[in-house]
N, C-alpha and C positions, 0 to 999 in steps of 0.2 A: 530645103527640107531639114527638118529637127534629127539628129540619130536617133537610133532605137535606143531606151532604155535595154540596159542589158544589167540584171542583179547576179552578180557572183558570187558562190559560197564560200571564198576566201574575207571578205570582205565583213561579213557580221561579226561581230562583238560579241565573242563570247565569254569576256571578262566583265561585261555589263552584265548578261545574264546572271552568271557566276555571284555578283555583287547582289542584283538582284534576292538572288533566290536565298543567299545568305543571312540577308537582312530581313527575309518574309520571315525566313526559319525564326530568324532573333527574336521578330514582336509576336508572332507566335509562340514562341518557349515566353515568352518575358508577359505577356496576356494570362497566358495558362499561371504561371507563378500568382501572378497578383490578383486573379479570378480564386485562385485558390487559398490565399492569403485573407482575401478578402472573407470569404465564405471560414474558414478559423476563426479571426476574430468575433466574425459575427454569431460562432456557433459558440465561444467563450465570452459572449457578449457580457453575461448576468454572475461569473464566475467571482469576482468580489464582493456583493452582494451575498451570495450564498457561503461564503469566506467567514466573513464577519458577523450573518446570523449563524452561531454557533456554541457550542458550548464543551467545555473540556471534563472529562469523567477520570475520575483517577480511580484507579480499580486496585485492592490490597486481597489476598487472600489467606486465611491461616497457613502458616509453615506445616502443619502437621496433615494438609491436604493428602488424597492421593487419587484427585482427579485426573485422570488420562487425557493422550491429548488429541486421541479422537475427539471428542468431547467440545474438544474445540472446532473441529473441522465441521462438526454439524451448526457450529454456529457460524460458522465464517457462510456455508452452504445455504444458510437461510437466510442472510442479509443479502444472497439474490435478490430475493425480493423485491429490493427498494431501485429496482430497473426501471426506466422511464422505458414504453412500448410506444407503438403508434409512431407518428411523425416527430414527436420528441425526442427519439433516439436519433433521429437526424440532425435536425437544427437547434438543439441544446446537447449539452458535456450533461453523463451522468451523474447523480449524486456521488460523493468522494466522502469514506470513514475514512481516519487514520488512526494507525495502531501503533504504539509512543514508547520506546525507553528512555527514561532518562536516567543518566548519571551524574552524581557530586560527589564528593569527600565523601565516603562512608555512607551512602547513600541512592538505593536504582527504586526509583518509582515505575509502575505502568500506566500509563494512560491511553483514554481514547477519544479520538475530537470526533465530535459526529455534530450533523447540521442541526438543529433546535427543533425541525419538524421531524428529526428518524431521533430525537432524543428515548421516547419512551418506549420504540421500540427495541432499540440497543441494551437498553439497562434492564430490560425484562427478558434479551435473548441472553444476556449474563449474568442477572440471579439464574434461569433454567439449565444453564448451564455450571454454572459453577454458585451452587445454591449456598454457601457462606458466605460470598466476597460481599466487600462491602464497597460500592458503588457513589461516591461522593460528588458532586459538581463544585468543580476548584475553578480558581483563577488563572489564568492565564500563566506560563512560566515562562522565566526569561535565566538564559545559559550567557549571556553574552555582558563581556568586561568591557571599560571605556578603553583600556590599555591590552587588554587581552588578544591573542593570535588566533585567529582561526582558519582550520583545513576541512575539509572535504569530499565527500566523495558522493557517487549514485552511482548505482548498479543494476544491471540489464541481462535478462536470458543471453548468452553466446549464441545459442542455435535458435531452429523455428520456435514455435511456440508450443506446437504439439508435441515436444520432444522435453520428459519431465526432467526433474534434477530428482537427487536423492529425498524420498521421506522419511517421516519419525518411523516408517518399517524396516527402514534398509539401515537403519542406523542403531548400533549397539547402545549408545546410551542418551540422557536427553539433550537436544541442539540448545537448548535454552541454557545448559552449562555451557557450555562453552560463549556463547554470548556476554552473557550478565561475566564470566571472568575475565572476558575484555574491559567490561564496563567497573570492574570492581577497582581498577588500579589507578582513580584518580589522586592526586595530589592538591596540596592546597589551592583554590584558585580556579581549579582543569572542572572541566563539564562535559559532558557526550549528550549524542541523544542520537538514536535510533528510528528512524520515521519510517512506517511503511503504509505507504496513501494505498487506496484502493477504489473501484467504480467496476462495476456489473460491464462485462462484455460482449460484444454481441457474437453471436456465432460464427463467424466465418471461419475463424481460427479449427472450430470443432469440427467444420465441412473440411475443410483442405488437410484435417488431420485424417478422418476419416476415407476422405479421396485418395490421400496416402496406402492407406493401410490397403483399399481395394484393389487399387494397382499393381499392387507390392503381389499380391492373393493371385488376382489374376494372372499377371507376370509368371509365377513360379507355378502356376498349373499347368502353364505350354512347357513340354519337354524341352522343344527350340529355342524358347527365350527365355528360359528358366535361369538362372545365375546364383541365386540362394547368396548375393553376397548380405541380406537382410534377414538376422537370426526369428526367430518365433519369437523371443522373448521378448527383440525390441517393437513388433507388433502389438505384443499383449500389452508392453510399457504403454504405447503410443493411444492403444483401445481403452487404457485405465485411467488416464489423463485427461479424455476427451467427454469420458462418461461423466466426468464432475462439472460442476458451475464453476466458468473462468473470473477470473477480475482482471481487469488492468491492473499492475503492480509498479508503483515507484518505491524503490528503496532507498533513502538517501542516510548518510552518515556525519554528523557533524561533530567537532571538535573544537573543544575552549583550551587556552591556555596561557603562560608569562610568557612564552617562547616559542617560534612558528616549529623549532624543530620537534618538541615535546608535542604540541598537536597533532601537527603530521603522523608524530608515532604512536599517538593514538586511533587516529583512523587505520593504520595500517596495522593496529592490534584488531580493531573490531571487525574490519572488511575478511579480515584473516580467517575469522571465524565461521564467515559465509563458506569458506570452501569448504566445509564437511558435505554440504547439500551439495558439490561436484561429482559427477559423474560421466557414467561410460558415455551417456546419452545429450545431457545436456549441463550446466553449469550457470553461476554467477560471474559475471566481468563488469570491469570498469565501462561506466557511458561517457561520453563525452561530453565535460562542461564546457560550451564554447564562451559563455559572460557569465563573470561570476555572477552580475550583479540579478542576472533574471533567473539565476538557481537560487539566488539568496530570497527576493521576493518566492517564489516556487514552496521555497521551505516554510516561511515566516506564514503565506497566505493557506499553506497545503495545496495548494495546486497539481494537477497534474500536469507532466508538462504540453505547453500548446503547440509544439511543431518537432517533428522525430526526420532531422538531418544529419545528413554527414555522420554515415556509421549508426545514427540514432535509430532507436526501432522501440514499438510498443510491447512491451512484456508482459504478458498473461500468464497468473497463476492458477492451478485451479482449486479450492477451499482445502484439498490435503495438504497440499506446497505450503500454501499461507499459514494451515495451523502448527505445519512442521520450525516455520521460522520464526510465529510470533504465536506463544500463547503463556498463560497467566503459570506461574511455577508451582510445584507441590514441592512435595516433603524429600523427591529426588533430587533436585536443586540446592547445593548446599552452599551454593557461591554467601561469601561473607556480606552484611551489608543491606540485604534486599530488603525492603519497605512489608513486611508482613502485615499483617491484622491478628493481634493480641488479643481483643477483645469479642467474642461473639455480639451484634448486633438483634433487638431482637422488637418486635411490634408491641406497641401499650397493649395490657391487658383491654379486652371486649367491654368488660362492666366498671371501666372509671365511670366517672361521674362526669355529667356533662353541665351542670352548672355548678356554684360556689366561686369559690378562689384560685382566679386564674394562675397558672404555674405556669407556660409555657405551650409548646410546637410538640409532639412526638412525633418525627419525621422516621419512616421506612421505607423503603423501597416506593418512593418517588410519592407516600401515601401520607398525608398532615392531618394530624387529629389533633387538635386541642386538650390540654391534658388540666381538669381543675381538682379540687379536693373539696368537699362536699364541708355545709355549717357542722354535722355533726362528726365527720372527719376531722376539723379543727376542734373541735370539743373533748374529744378523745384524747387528741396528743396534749390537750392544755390541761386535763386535770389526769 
């Protein structure tokens, strides 16, 4: 006769298990990563592409302005607009403007890179907005030396997203001074440039802000569970923030120079000036550049960036934030230097002459008229 099997609970492997289940967990966390990775790339599939059909607008406005900068906020608030809805907000990145300082020797231009097909409607939200500037399509600029050093920086909301920073209301005087006089103190050789990309964002942010503020509402109406450690004011902040259209925001900061330590100390002049927009609530800090070399593509392409780890997180503005830290200067702005517009621009008169002796292009605001001088025009000035 055979003995009885007899299985004992001493006897099983529970370090086999152990291994086991370790290893399911692994290619599950390591599946999910690369399912997710996967689905990134494939959603920044077309992003150079739309990189390189593009066009850069350099924008001057008279010194003697005294355009406010609301003024800007309703423009930042209407290039909503150029949102992709429907299933495209899913499986493609949204359109991306960028909003451009640059500095040289004696020298801050403003720029603005927008894609070729939001070209005409950018350059008609800033004649309506700022109805002298003169709106030009330049070349391409380049800050970078063969021998030259360069630092940088990107900066990121500290707190959530529905929690604002300081705007041009909370603040005595304009942020754009303090800016451009980071920017005003280059030396021979040295360049800055100020980048702040943007893309239309979708609500979620506005929902979780809002779920916030209900809870918060709710909570303090139970006697019981009332705590009041959440003042009214940071409610109304949070309710003021959420009423406006968001953008995804990257701010990045770059510096030119003969010597990495004069760079450096130029970023740490210009990041410096972000802290005015610090507050009780929320704030500007350093993000995390983990490779220089894909912040360096990032900046050169305008990208925003394609993956937010390790500390990294997406930063939402909403068009006050934006116009509080980037808008076109008036006559408050006295930083030395700045790129103005001397000349008023102005459209050919109605009744040229449309045949004779060609003279040339009258170009205005994005409008080409042919400009000629009639046979008896020439007969006039010749006798």
């Amino acid at each position: 006769m055979q003995p009885d099997l007899v299985v004992q609970a001493g006897n099983i492997n529970y370090t086999g298990i152990l291994l086991v289940a370790v290893l399911a967990t692994f290619v599950i966390f390591f599946l999910a990563i690369l399912g997710y990775s996967i689905f990134i790339y494939f959603k920044n599939r077309d992003r150079e592409k739309g990189s390189i059909d593009s066009v850069l607008l350099q924008v001057a406005v008279p010194r003697n302005n005294e355009t406010k900068i609301d003024v800007m906020e309703q423009l930042f608030a209407s290039l909503y607009s150029i949102k992709k809805g429907g299933w495209k907000q899913k499986y493609s990145v949204q359109p991306a403007i960028s909003f451009e300082i640059v500095a040289r020797r004696e020298d801050i231009r403003f720029y603005v890179w927008v894609p070729k097909k939001l070209q005409d409607l950018v350059e008609k939200q800033i004649n309506g907005a700022y109805s002298e500037a003169e709106v030009l399509e330049v070349d391409e600029y380049n800050v970078f030396e063969e021998t030259g050093k360069v630092a940088y920086k990107t900066l990121q909301l500290g707190k959530n997203n529905f929690y604002p920073i300081k705007t041009f209301k909370d603040l005595a005087t304009d942020p754009m001074l303090g800016i451009t006089s980071a920017l005003a103190k280059m030396g021979p050789g040295d360049a800055a440039v100020v980048q702040i990309i943007i893309s239309p964002a979708e609500s979620d942010w506005q929902k979780e802000g809002g779920k916030f503020v209900s809870d918060i509402k709710k909570q303090e109406s139970d006697a019981e569970k009332a705590k009041f450690s959440t003042s009214g004011k940071t409610l109304e902040a949070v309710e003021s923030k959420i009423s406006r259209p968001g953008f995804e925001t990257s701010i990045r900061i770059i510096a030119i120079s003969k010597d990495e330590e004069t760079a450096k100390g130029t970023v740490t002049n210009i990041s410096g000036a972000f802290s005015q927009f610090s507050g009780e609530l929320n704030s500007l800090k350093s993000r995390k550049i983990n490779k220089k070399a894909s912040f360096m593509e990032d900046f050169l392409y305008r990208y925003q960036p394609m993956f937010n780890l390790f500390g990294n997180h997406t930063s939402i503005l909403n068009s006050e934030e934006l116009a509080t830290i980037f808008h076109f200067p008036n006559k408050q702005v006295t930083t030395p230097h700045i790129y103005w517009l001397n000349a008023k621009a102005a459209p050919a008169p109605s009744q040229i002459p449309t045949e004779g002796l060609y003279l040339g292009v009258s170009a205005y605001r994005g409008v080409k008229r042919p400009v000629h001088i009639s046979n008896t025009g020439m007969l006039l000035r010749i006798f």
